[in-house]
DOVO-422539 format. One record per residue (C-alpha): x, y, z. Coordinates in steps of 0.001 Angstrom, whole numbers. Each point is the difference from the previous one (the first is absolute). Example, Ala and Ser with C-alpha at 12.3 -4.5 7.8 and 13.67 -1.06 7.14 Angstrom:
2
R      c1      c2      c3
R   12300   -4500    7800
R    1370    3440    -660
***
This chain:
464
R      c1      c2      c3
R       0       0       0
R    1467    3518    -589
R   -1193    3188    2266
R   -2530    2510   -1379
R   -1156    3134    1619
R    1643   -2351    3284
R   -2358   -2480    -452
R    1388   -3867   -1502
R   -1658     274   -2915
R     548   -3543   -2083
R    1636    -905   -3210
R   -2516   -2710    -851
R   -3074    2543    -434
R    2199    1771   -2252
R    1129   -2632   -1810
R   -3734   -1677     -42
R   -1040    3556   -1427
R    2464     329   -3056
R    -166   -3416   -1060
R   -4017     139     252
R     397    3261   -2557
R    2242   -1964   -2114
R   -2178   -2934    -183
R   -3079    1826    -753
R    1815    2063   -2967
R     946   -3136   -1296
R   -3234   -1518    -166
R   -1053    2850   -1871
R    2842     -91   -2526
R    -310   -4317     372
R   -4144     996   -1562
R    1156    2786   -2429
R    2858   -2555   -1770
R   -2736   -2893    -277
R   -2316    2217   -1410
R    2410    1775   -2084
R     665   -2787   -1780
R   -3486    -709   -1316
R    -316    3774    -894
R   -2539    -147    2772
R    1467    3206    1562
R   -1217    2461   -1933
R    2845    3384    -721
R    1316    -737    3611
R    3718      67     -23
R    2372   -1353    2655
R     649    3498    1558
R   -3985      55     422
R    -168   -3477    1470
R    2961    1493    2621
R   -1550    3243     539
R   -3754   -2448     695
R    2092   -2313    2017
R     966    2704    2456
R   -4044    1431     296
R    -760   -3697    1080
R    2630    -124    2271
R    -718    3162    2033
R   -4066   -1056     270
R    1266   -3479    1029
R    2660     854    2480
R   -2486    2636    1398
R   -2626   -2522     694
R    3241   -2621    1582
R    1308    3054    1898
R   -3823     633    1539
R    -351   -2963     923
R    2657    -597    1879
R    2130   -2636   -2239
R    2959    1633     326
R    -214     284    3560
R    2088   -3619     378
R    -327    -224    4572
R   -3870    -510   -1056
R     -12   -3352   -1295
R   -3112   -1721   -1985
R   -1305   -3257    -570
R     -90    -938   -3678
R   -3955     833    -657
R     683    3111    1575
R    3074     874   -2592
R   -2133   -1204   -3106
R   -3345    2088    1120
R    2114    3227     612
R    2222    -481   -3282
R   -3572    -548   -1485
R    -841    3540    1251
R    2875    1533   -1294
R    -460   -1202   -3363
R   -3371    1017      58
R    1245    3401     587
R    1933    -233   -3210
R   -2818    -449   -2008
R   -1858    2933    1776
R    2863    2203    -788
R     739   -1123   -3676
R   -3259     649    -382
R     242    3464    1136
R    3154     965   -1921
R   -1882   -1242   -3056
R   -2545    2131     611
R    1453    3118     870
R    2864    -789   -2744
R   -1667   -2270   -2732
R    3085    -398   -2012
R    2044   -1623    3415
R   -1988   -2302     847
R     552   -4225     218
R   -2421   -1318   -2603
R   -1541   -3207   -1509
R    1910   -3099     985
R    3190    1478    1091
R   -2366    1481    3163
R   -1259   -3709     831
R    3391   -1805    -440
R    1917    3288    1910
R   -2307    -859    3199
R     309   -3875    -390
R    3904     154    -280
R     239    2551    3020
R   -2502   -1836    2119
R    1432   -3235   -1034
R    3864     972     657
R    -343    1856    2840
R   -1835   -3152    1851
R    2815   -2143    -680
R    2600    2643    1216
R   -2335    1101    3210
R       2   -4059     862
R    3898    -307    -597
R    1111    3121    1618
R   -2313    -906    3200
R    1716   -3433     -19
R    3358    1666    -364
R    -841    1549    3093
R   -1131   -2188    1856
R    1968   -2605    -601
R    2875     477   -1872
R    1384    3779     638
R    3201      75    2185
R    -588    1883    3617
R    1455    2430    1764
R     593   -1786    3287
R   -1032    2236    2993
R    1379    -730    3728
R   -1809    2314    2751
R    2325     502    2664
R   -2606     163    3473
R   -2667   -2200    1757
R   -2383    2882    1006
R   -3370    1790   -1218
R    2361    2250   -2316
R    1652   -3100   -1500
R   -3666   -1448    -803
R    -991    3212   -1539
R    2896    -334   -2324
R    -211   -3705    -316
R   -3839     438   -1446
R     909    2562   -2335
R    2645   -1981   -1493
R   -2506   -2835    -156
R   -2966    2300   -1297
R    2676     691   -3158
R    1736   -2809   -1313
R   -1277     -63   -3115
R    2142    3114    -356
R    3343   -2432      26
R     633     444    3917
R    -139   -3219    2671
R     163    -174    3637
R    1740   -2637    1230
R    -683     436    3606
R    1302    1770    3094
R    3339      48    1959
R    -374    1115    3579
R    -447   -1231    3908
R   -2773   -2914    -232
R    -357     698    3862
R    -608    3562    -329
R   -2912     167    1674
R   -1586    2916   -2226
R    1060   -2215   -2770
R   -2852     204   -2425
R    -120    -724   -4035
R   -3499   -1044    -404
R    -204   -1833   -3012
R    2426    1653   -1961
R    2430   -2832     529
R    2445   -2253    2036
R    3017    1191    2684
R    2641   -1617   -2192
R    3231     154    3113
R    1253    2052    2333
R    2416    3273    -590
R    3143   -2051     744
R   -1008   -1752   -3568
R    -797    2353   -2229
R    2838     207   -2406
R    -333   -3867    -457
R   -3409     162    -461
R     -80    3145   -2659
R    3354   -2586   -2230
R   -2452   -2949     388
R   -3159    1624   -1478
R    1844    2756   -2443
R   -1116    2745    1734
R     324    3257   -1599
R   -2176    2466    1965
R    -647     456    3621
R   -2033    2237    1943
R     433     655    3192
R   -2754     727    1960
R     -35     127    3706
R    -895    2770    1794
R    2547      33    3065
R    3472     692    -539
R    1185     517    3362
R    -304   -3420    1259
R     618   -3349   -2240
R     906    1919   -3364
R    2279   -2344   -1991
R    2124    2732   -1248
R    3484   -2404    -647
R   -2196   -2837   -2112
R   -1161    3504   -1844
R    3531    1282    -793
R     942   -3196   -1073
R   -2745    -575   -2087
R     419    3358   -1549
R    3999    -669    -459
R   -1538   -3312   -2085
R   -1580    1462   -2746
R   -3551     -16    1375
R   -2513    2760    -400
R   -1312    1060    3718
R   -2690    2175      68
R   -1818    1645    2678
R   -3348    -685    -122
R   -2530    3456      -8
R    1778     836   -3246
R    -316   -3753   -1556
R   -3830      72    1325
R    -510    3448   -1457
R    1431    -803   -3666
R   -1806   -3350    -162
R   -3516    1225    1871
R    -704    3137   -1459
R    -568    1354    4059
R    1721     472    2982
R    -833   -1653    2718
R    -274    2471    3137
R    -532   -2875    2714
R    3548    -880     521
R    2230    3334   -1148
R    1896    1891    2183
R    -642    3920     120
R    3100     145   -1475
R    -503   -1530   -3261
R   -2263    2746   -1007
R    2619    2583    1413
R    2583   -1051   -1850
R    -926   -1317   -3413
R     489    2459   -2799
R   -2814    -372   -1597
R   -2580    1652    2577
R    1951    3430   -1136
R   -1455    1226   -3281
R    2040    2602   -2014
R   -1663    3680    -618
R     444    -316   -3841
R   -1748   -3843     211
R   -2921    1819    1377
R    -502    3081   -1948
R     284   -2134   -2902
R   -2847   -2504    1294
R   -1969    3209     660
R     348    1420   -3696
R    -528   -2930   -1973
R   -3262    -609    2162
R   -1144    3083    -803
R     355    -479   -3059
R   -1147   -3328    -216
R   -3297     919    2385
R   -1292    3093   -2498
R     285   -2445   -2827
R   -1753   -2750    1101
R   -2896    2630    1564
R    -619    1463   -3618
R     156   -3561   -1793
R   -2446   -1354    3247
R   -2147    2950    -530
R   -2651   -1830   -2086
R    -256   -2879    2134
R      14    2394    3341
R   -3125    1793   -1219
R   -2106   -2933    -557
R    1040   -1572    3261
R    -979    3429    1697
R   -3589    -477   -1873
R    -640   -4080     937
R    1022    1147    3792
R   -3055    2976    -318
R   -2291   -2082   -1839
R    -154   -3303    2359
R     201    1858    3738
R    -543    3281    1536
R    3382    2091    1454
R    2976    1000   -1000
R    2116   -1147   -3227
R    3160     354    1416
R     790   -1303    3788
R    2734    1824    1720
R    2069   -1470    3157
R    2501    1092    2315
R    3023   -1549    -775
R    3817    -768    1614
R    2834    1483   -2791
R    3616     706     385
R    1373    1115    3405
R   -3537   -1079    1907
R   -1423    2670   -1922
R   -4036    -385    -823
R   -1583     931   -3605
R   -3237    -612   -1092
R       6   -3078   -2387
R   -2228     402   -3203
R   -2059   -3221   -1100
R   -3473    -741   -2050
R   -2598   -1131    2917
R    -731   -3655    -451
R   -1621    -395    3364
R   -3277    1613    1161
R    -205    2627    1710
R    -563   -1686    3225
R    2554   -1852      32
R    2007     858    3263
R   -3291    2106    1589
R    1514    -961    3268
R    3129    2037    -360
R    1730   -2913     316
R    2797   -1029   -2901
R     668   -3522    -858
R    1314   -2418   -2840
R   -1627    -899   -2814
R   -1119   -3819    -311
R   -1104   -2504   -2174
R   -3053     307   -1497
R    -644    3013    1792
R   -3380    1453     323
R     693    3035    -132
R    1489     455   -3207
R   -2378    1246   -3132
R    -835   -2343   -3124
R    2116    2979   -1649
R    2540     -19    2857
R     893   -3490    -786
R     701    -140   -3441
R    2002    3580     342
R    1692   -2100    2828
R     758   -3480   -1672
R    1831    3001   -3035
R    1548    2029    2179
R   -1684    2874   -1287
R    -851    1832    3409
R    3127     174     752
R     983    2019   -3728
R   -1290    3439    1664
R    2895    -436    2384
R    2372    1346   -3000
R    -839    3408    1466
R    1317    -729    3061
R    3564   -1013   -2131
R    -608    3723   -2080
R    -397    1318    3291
R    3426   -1321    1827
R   -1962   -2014    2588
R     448   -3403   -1915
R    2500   -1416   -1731
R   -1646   -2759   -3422
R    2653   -2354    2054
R     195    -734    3913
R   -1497   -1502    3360
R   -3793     636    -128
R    -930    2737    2291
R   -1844   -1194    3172
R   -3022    1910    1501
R    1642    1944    3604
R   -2041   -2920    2353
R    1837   -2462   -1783
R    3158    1301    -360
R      85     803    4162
R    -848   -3572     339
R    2277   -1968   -2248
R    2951    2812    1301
R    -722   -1412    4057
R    -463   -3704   -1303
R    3251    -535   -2534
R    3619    1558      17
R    1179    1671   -2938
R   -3533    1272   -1389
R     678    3787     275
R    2565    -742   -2865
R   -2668    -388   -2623
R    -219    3874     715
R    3781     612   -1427
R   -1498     406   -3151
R   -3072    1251   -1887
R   -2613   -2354     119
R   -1273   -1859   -3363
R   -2685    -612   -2548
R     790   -4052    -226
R    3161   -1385    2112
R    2288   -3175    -197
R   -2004   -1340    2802
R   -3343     386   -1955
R    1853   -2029   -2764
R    1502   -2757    2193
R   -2444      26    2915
R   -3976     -73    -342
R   -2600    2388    1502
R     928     862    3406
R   -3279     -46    2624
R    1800   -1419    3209
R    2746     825    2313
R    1768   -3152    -620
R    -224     852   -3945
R    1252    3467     749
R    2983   -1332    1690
R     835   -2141   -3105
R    -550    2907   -2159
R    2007    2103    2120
R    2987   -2071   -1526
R     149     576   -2786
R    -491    3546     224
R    3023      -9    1635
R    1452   -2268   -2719
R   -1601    3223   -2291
R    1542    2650    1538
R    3610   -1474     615
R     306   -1057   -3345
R   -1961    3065   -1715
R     810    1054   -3174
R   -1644    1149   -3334
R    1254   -3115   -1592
R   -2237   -1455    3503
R   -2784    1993   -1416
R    -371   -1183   -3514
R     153   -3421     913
R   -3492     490    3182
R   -1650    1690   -3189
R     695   -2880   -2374
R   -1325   -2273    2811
R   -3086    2308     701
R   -1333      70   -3303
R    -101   -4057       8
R   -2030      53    3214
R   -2372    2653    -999
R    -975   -1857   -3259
R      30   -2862    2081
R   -2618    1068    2627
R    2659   -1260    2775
R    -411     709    3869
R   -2651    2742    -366
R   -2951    -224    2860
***
């Protein structure tokens, strides 16, 4: 796996992706030179069969990438893999069909259309079934040792476990078996004791291991360390490893002085004007191209309840700082009557027939680009909390004022990695990777939560 945006990001899903592209431009140019032949193929020339090729892949790959084929830890049974692939080509022929409307003369036509989606369908199956068996199977292993027997070394151990189809195995654990906080769950077996562990890492071929154990003043194996280090092996402490290969970081088990002393909690002036000018940009854009679409969502919300349009709510920003959030009312009017704010739930009552659908689209949430024109919002960052919530979640977790180190956002990575938040154990987890957000922020950081957003909009995904 290589490291981007400090996150393991794997070779396989790369490699899965370009030889996918290549395979369905060859089916394409496969149908064109069988048909060619015959004269079946009309004035198409090879450059055209290319330039088709390449349409086919994008609506193909899109309908892959949405459904999460190229996202290799979440592995499928075989019906599963042939129903979405299915999908996806269906979503070839609904976009060929739309470029051959909109441009007539670039369309797929006549038999080369019904043999391009055969020969795509058909090759893709067989290298969908192969690769997963590669995987599976056959695909060599980076072999994982987790150096600790406690809750941390678990957490770690799981996480491993939870992502081997990415080319990573845990072996097991190395630590005190009569520690009596010992504590791996299922993650995996207590291989030997400290005294062993450079025999143990040359017997299995070792080549990472994480330390993680949380006291360092009392039992810390620092000599089998060094000597392990001297040997060639990689040793790596284990908040960073979790961090890359999670997505989050964990705030159970860190020390204040993690978040002290990493560099990445310090954000450069020029890093944040620039954020601040390309959302501005960005935000008066997409408000004039929405503008359509706003205005009959303003006349559905008048037309199916009484009230307001727009529903405005006090809001936590930067620096504790509260703003008035901007959003299309998809709840009636009674809806907190007692003065009293709470979560939304599922299947909530009361939400509007309107309300849901502007929900399940994300489109009550759109109105909130004035907030971003405005400098309260950011299109990118942790969600702002209502003030009740916020002084709640700051008493019950460490580390939540830092969500407030930067401007809050229109979608965030933890709306992208995380579902809808509506419980304090949920916030916790979404508190992570916040924190994951805001160490590692960058516009590069950006681009990629908007890439991810638009897939779970279309999708309908975690909305309530």
């Amino acid at each position: 796996m290589i490291t981007l945006e400090n996150r393991f990001f794997p070779v396989r899903s790369a490699v899965c992706f370009f030889v996918e592209g290549g395979i369905i431009l060859v089916s394409v140019l496969a149908s064109f030179s069988l048909l060619h032949k015959g004269g079946d193929t009309g004035v198409l020339g090879f450059q055209d069969a290319i330039a088709r090729g390449i349409v086919v892949a994008f609506f193909c790959q899109t309908g892959m990438y949405m459904l999460d084929m190229y996202d290799l830890k979440l592995s499928q049974s075989w019906g599963e893999m042939f129903f979405s692939l299915i999908f996806a080509v269906g979503i070839v022929c609904i976009g060929i069909g739309m470029v051959s409307y909109v441009f007539p003369g670039f369309g797929v036509e006549g038999n080369m259309y019904y043999l391009t989606v055969l020969f795509v369908a058909f090759f893709l199956l067989l290298w969908r079934l192969s690769f997963d068996i590669y995987l599976t199977k056959i695909a060599p292993k980076e072999n994982i040792l987790v150096l600790g027997t406690g809750d941390v070394a678990g957490l770690v151990g799981q996480e491993i476990i939870n992502r081997e189809r990415l080319g990573i195995k845990l072996l097991g654990f190395v630590g005190p078996s009569d520690d009596p906080h010992h504590s791996t769950g299922t993650s995996g077996k207590i291989l030997s004791d400290y005294q062993d562990l450079m025999e143990v890492v040359r017997k299995l071929d070792v080549r990472k291991v994480v330390v993680a154990i949380n006291e360092r003043r009392g039992g810390y194996p620092l000599q089998f360390l060094l000597d392990l280090r001297a040997s060639g092996c990689d040793v790596l402490e284990w908040p960073g490893f979790f961090e890359k290969l999670a997505g989050r970081i964990p705030i159970d088990n860190l020390a204040p002085s993690y978040f002290i002393f990493q560099e990445g909690f310090r954000k450069s002036h020029f890093l944040l004007y620039s954020r601040r000018i390309v959302n501005l940009m960005v935000s008066m854009f997409l408000f004039l191209l929405l503008l359509p679409v706003l205005l009959l969502c303003a006349v559905l919300i008048k037309s199916e309840s009484p009230g307001p349009i727009f529903y405005t709510q006090e809001r936590v920003g930067r620096g504790g700082r509260t703003f008035r959030i901007v959003k299309f009312r998809s709840m009636r009017i009674d809806a907190e009557e007692d003065g009293c704010p709470r979560w939304a739930s599922v299947q909530d009552e009361r939400i509007t027939r309107i309300g849901k659908i502007l929900r399940r689209t994300r489109l009550d949430e759109v109105p909130q680009l004035i907030n971003v024109m405005k400098g309260d919002m950011n299109l990118v960052g942790p969600r702002p909390e209502r003030p009740l919530f916020v002084k709640q979640l700051t008493e019950t977790f460490p580390y939540y004022a830092l969500r407030h180190t930067i401007p809050p956002g229109l979608t965030g990575w933890a709306q992208v990695m995380f579902k809808y938040c509506g419980t304090l154990e949920e916030s916790k987890e979404k508190l992570q990777y916040d924190l994951f957000y805001i160490k590692n922020l960058s516009l590069k950081m950006d681009l990629l939560v908007l890439f991810k957003t638009i897939k779970i909009v279309l999708l309908g995904r975690g909305a309530r």
